[in-house]
mmCIF file of the N, C-alpha and C atoms, coordinates in Angstrom:
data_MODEL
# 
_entry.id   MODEL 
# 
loop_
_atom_site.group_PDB 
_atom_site.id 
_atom_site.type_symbol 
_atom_site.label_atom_id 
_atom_site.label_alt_id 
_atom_site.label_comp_id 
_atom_site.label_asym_id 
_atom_site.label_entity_id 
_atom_site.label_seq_id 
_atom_site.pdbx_PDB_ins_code 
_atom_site.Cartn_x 
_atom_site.Cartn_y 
_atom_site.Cartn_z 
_atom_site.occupancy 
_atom_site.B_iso_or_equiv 
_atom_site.pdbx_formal_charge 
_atom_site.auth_seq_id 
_atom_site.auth_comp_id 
_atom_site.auth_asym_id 
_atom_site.auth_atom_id 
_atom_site.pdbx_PDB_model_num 
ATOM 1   N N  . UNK A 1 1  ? -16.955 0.634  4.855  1.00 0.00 ? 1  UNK A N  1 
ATOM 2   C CA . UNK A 1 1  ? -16.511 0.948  3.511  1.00 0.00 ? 1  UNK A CA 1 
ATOM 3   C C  . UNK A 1 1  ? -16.222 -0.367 2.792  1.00 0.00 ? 1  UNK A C  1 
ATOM 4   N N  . UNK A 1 2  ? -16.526 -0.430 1.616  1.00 0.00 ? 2  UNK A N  1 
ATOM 5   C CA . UNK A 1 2  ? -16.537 -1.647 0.930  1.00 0.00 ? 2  UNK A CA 1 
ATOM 6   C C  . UNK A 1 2  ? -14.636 -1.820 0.485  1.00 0.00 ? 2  UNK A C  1 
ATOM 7   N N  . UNK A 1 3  ? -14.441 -2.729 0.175  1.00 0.00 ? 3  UNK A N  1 
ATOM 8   C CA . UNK A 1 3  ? -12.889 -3.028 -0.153 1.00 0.00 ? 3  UNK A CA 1 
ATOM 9   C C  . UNK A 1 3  ? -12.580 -2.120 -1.640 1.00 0.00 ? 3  UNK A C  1 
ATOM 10  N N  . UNK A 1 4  ? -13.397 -2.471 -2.567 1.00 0.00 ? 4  UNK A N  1 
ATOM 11  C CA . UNK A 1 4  ? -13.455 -1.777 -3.617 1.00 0.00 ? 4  UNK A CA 1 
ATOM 12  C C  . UNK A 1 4  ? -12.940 -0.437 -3.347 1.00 0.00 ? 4  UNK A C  1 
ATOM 13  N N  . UNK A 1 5  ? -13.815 0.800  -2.060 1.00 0.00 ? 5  UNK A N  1 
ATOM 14  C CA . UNK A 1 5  ? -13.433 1.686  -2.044 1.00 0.00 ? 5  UNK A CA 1 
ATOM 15  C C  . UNK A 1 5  ? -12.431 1.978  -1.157 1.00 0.00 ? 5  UNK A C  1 
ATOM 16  N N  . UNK A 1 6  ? -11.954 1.155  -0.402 1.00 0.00 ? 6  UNK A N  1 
ATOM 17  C CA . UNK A 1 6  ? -11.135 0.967  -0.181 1.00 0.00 ? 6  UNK A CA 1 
ATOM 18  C C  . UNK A 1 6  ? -9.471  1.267  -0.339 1.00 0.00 ? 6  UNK A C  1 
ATOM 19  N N  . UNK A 1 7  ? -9.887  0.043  -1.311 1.00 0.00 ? 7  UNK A N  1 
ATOM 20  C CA . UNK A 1 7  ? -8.382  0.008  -2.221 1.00 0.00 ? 7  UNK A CA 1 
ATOM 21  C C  . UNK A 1 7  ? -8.322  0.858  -3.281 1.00 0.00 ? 7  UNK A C  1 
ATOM 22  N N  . UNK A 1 8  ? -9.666  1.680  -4.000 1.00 0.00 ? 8  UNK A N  1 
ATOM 23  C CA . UNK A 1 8  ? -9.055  3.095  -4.258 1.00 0.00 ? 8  UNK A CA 1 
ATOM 24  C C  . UNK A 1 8  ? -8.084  4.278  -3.440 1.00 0.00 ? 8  UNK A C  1 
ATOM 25  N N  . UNK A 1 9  ? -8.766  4.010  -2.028 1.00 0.00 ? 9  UNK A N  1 
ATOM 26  C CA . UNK A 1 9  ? -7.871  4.895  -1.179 1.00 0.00 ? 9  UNK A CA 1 
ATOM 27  C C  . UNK A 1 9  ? -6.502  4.773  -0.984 1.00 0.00 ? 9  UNK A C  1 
ATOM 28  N N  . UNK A 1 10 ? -6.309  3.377  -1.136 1.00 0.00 ? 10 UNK A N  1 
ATOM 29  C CA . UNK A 1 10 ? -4.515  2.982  -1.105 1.00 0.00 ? 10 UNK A CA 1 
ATOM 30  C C  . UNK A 1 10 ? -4.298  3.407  -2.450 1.00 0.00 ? 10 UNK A C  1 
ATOM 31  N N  . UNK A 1 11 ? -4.837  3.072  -3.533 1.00 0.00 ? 11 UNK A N  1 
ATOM 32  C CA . UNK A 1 11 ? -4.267  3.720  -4.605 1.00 0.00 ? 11 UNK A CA 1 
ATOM 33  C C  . UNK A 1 11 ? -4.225  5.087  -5.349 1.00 0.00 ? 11 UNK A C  1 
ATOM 34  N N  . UNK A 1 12 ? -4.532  5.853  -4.974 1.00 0.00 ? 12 UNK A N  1 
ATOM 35  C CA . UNK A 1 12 ? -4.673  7.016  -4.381 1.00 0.00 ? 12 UNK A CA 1 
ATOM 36  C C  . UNK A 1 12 ? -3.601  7.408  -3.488 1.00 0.00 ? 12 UNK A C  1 
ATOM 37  N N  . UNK A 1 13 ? -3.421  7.136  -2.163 1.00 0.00 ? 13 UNK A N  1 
ATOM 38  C CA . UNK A 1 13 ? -2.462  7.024  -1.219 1.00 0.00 ? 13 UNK A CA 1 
ATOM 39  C C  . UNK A 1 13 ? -1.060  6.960  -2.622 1.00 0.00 ? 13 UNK A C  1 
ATOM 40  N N  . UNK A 1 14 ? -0.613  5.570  -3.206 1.00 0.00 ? 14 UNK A N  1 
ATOM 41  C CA . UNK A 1 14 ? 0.547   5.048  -3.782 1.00 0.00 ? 14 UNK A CA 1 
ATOM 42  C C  . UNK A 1 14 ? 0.597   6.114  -4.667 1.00 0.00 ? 14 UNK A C  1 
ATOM 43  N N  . UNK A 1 15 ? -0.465  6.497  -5.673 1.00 0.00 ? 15 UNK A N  1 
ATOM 44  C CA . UNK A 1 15 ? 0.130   7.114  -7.182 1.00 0.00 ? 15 UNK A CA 1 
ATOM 45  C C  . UNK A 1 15 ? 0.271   8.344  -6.959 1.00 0.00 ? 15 UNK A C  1 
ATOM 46  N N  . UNK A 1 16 ? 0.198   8.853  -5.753 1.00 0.00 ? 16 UNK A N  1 
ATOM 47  C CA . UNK A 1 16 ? 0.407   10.490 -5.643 1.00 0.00 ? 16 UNK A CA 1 
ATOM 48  C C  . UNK A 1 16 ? 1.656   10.566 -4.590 1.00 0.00 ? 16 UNK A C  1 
ATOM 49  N N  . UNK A 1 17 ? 2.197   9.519  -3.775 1.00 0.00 ? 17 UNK A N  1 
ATOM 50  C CA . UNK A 1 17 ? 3.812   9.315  -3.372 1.00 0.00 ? 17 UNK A CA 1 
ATOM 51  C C  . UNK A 1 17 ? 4.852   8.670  -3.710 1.00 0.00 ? 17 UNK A C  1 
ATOM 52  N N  . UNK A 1 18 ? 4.426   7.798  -4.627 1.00 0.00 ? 18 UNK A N  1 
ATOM 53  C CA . UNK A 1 18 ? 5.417   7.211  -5.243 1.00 0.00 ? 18 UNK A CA 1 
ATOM 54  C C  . UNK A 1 18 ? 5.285   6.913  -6.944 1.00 0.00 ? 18 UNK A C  1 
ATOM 55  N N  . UNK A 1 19 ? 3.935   6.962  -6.634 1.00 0.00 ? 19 UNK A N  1 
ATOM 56  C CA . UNK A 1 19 ? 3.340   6.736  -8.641 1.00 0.00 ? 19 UNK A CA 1 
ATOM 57  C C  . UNK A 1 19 ? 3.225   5.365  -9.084 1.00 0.00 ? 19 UNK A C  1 
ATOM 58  N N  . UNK A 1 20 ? 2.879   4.181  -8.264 1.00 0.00 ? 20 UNK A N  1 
ATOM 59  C CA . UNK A 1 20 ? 2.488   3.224  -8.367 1.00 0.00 ? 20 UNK A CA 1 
ATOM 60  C C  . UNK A 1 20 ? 1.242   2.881  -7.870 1.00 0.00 ? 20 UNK A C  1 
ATOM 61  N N  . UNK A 1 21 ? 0.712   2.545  -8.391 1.00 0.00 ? 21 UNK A N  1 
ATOM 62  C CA . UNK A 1 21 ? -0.487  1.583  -7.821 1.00 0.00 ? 21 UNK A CA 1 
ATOM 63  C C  . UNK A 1 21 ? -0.692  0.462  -7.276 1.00 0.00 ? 21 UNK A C  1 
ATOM 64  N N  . UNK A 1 22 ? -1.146  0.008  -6.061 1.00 0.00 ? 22 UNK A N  1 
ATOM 65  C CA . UNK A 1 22 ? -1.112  -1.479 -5.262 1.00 0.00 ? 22 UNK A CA 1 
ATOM 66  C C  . UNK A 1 22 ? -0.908  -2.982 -6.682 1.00 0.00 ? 22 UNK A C  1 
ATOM 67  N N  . UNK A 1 23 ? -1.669  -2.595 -7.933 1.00 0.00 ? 23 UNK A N  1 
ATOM 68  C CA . UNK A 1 23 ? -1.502  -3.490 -8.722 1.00 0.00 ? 23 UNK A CA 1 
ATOM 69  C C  . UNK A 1 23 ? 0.155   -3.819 -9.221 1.00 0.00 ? 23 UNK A C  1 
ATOM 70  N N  . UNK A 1 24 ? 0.566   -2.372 -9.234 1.00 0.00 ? 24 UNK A N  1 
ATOM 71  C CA . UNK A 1 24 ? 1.837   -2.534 -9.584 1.00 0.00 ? 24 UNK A CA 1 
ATOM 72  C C  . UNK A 1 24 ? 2.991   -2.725 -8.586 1.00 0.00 ? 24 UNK A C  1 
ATOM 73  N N  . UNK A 1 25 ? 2.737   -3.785 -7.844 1.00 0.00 ? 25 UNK A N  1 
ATOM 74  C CA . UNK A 1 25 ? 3.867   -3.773 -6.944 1.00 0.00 ? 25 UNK A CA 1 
ATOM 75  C C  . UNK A 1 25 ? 3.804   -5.542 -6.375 1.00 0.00 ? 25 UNK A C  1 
ATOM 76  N N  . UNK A 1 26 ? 4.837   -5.857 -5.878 1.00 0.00 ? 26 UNK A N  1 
ATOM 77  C CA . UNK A 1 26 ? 4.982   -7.038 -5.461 1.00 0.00 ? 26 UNK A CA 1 
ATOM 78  C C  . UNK A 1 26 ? 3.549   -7.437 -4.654 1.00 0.00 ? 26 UNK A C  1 
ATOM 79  N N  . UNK A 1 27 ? 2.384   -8.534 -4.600 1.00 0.00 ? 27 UNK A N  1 
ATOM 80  C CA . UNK A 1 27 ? 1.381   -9.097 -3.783 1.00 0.00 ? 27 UNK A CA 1 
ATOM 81  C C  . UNK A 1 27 ? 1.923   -8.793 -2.600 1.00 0.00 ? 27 UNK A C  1 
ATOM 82  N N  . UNK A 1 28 ? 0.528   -8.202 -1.952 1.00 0.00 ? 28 UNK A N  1 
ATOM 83  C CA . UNK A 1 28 ? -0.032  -8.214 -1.043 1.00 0.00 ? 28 UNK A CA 1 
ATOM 84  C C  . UNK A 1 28 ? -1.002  -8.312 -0.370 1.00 0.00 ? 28 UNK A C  1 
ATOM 85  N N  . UNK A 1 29 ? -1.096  -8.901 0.968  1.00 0.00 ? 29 UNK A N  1 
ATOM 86  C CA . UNK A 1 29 ? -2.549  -8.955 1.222  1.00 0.00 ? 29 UNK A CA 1 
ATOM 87  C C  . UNK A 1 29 ? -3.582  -8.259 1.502  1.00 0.00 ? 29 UNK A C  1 
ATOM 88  N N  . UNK A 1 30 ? -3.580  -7.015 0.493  1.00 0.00 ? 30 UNK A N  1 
ATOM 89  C CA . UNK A 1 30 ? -4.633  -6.217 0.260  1.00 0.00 ? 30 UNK A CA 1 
ATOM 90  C C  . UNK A 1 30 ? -6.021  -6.251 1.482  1.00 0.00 ? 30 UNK A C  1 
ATOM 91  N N  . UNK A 1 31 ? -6.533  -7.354 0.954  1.00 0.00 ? 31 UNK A N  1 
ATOM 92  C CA . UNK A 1 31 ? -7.865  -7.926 1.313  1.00 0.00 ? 31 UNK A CA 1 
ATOM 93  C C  . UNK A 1 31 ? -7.616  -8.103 3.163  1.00 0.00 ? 31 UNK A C  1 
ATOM 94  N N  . UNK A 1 32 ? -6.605  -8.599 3.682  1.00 0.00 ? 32 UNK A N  1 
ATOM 95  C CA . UNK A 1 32 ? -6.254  -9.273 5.027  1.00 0.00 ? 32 UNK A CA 1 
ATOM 96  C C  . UNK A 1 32 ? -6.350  -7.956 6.135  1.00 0.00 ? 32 UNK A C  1 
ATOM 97  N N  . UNK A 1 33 ? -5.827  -6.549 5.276  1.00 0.00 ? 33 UNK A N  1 
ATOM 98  C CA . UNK A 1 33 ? -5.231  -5.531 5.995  1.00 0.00 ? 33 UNK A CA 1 
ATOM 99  C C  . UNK A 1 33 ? -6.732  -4.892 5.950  1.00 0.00 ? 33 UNK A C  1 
ATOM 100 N N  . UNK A 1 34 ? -7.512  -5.273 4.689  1.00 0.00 ? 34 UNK A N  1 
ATOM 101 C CA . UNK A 1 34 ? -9.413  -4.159 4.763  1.00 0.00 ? 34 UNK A CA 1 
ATOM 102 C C  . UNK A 1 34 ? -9.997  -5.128 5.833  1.00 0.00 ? 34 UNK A C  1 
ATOM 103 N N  . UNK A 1 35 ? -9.733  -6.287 5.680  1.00 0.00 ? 35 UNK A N  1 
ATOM 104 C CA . UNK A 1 35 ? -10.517 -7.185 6.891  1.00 0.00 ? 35 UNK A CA 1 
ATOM 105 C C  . UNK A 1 35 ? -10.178 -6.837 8.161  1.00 0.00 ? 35 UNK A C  1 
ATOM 106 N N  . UNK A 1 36 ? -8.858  -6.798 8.524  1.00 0.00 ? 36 UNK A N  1 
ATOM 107 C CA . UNK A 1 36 ? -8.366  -6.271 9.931  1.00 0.00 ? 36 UNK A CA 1 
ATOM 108 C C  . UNK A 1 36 ? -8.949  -4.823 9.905  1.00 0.00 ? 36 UNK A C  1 
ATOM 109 N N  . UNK A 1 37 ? -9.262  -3.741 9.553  1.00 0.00 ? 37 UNK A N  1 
ATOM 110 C CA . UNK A 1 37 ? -10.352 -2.623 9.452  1.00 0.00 ? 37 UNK A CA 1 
ATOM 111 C C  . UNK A 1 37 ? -9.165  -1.424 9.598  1.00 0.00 ? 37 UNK A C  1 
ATOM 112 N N  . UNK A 1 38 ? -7.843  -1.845 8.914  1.00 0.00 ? 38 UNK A N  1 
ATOM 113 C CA . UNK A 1 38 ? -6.840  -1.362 8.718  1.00 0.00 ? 38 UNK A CA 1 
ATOM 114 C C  . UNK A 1 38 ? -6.790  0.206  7.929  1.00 0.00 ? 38 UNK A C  1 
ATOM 115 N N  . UNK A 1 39 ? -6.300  1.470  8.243  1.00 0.00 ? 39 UNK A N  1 
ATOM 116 C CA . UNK A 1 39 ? -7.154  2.493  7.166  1.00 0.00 ? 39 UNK A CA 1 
ATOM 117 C C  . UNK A 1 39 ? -5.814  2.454  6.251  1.00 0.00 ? 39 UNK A C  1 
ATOM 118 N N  . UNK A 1 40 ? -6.247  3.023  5.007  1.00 0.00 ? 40 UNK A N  1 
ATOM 119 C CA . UNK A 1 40 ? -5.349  2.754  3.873  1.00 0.00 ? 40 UNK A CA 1 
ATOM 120 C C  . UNK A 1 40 ? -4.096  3.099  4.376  1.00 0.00 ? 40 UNK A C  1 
ATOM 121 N N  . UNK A 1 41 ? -3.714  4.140  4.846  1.00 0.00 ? 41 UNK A N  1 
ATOM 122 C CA . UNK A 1 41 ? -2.168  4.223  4.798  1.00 0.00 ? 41 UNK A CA 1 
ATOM 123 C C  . UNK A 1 41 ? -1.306  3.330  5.945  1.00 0.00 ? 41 UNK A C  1 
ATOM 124 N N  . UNK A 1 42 ? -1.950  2.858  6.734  1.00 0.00 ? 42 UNK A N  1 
ATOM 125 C CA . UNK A 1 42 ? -1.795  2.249  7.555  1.00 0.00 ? 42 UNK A CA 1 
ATOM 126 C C  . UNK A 1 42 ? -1.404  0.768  7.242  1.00 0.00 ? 42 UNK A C  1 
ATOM 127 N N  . UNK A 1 43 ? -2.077  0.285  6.128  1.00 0.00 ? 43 UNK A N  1 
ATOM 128 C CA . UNK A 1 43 ? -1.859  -0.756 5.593  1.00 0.00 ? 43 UNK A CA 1 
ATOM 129 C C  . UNK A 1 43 ? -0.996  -0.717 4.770  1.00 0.00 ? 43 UNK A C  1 
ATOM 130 N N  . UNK A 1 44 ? -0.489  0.408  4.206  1.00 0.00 ? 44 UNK A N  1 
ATOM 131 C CA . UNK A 1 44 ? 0.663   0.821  3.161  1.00 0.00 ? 44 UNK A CA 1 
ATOM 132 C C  . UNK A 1 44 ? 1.817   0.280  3.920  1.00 0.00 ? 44 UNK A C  1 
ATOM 133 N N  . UNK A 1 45 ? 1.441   1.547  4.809  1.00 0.00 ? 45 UNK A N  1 
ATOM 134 C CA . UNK A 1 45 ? 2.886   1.076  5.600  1.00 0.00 ? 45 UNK A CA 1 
ATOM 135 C C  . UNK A 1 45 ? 3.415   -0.279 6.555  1.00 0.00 ? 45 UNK A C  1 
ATOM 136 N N  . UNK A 1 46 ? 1.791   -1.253 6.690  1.00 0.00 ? 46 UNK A N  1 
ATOM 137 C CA . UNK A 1 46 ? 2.372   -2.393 7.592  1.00 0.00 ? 46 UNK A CA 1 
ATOM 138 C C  . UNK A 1 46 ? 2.743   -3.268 6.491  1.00 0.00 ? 46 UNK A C  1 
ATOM 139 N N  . UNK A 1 47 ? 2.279   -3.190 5.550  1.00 0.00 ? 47 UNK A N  1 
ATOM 140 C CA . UNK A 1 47 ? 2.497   -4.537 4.201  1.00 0.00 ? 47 UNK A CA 1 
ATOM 141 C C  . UNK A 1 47 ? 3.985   -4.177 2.827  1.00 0.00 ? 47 UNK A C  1 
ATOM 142 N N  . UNK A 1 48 ? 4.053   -2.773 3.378  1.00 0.00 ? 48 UNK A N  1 
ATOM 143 C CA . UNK A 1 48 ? 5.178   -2.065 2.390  1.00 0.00 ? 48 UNK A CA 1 
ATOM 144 C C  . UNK A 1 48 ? 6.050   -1.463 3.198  1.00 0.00 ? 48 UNK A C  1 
ATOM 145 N N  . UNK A 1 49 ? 6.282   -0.028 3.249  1.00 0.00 ? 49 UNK A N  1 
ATOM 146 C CA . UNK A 1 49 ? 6.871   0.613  4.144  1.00 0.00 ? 49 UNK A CA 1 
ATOM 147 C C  . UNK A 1 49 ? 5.785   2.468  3.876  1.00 0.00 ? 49 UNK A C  1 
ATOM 148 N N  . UNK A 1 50 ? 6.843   3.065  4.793  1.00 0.00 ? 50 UNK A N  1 
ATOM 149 C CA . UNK A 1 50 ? 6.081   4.321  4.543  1.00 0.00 ? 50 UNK A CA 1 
ATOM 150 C C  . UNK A 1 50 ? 6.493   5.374  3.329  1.00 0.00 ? 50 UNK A C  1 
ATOM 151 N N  . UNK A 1 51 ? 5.345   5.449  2.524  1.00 0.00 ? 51 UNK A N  1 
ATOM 152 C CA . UNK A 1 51 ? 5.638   6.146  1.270  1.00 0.00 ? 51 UNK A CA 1 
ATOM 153 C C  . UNK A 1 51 ? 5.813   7.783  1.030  1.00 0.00 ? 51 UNK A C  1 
ATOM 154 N N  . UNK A 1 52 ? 5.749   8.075  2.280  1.00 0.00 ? 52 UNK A N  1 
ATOM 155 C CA . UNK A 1 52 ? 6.734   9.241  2.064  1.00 0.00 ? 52 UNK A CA 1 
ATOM 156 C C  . UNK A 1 52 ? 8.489   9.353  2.271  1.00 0.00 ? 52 UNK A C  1 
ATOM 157 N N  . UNK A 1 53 ? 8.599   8.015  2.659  1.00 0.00 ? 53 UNK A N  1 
ATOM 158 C CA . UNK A 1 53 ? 10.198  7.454  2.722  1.00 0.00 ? 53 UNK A CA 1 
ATOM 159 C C  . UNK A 1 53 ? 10.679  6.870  1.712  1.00 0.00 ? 53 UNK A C  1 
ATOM 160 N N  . UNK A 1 54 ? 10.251  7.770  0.351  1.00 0.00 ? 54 UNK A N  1 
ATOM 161 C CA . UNK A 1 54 ? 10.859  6.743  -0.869 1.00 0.00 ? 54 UNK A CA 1 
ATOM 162 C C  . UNK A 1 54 ? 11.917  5.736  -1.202 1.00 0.00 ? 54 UNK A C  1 
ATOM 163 N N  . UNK A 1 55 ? 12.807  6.314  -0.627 1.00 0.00 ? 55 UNK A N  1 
ATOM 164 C CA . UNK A 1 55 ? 14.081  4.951  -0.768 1.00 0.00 ? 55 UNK A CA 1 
ATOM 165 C C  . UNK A 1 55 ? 13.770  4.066  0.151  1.00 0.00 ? 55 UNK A C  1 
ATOM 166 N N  . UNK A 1 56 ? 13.188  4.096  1.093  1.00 0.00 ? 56 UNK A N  1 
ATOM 167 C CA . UNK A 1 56 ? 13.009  2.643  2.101  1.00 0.00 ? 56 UNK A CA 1 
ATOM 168 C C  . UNK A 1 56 ? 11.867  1.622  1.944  1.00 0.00 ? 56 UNK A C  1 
ATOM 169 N N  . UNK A 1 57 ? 10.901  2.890  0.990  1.00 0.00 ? 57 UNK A N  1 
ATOM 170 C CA . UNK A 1 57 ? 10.012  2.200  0.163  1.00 0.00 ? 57 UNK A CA 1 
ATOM 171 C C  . UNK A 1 57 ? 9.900   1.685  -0.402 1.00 0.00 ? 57 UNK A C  1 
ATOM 172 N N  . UNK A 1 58 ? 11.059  1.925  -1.778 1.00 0.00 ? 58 UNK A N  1 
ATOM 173 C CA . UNK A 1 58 ? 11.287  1.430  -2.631 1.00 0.00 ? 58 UNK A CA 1 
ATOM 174 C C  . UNK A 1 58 ? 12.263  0.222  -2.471 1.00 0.00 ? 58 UNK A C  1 
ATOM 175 N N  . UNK A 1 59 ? 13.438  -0.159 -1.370 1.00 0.00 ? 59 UNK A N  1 
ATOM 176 C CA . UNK A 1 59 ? 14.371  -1.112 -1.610 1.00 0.00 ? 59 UNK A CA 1 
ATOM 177 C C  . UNK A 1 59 ? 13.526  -2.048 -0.822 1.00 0.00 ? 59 UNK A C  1 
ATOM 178 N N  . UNK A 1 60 ? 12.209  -1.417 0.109  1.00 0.00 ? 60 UNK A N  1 
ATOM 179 C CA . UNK A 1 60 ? 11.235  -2.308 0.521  1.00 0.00 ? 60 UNK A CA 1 
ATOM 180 C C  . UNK A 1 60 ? 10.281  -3.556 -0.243 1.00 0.00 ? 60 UNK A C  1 
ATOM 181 N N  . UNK A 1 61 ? 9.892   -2.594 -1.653 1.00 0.00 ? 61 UNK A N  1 
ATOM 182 C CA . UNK A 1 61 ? 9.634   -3.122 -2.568 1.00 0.00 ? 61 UNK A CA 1 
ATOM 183 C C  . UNK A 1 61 ? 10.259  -4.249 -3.750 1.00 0.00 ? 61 UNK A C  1 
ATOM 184 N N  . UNK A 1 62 ? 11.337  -3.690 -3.623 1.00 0.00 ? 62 UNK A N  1 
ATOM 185 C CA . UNK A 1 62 ? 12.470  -4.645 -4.474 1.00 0.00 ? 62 UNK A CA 1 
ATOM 186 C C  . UNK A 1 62 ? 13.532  -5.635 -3.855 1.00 0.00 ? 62 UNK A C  1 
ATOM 187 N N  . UNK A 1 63 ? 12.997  -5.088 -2.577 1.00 0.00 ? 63 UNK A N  1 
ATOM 188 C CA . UNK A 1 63 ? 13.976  -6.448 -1.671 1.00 0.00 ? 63 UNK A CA 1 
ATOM 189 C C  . UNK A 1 63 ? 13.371  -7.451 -0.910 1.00 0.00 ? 63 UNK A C  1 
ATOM 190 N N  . UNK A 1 64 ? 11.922  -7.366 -0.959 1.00 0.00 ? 64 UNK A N  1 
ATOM 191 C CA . UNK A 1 64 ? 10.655  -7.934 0.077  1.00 0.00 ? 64 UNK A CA 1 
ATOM 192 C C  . UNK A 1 64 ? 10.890  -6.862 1.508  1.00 0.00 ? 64 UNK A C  1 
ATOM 193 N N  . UNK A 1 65 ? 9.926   -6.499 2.165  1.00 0.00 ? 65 UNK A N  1 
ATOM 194 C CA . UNK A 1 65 ? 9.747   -5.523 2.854  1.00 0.00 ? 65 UNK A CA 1 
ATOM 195 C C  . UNK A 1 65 ? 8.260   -6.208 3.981  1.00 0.00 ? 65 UNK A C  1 
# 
């Protein structure tokens, strides 16, 4: 799968559990986690936290995580 479609799948994944999109959130290495052959949510949760855990997600997000 190309990264492109990819990182629709994480965003996809984000805007339907929390309503953000990978653009909208603190950098990450997006690209590092499609290279490791990482599947989207999987990479959600190693580079963020898990987004059906909104508050741990979120203070993940706003506190570095």
């Amino acid at each position: 799968m190309s990264f492109e479609l990819w990182k629709k799948e994480v965003d996809a994944i984000l805007v339907s559990k929390v309503g953000l999109s990978s653009s909208d959130l603190v950098d990450r290495d997006w690209w590092c986690a499609w290279n490791d052959e990482m599947e989207p949510l999987d990479a959600i949760e190693t580079l963020i936290a898990n987004p059906d855990d909104i508050e741990t997600f979120m203070q993940a997000e706003f506190f570095g995580g």
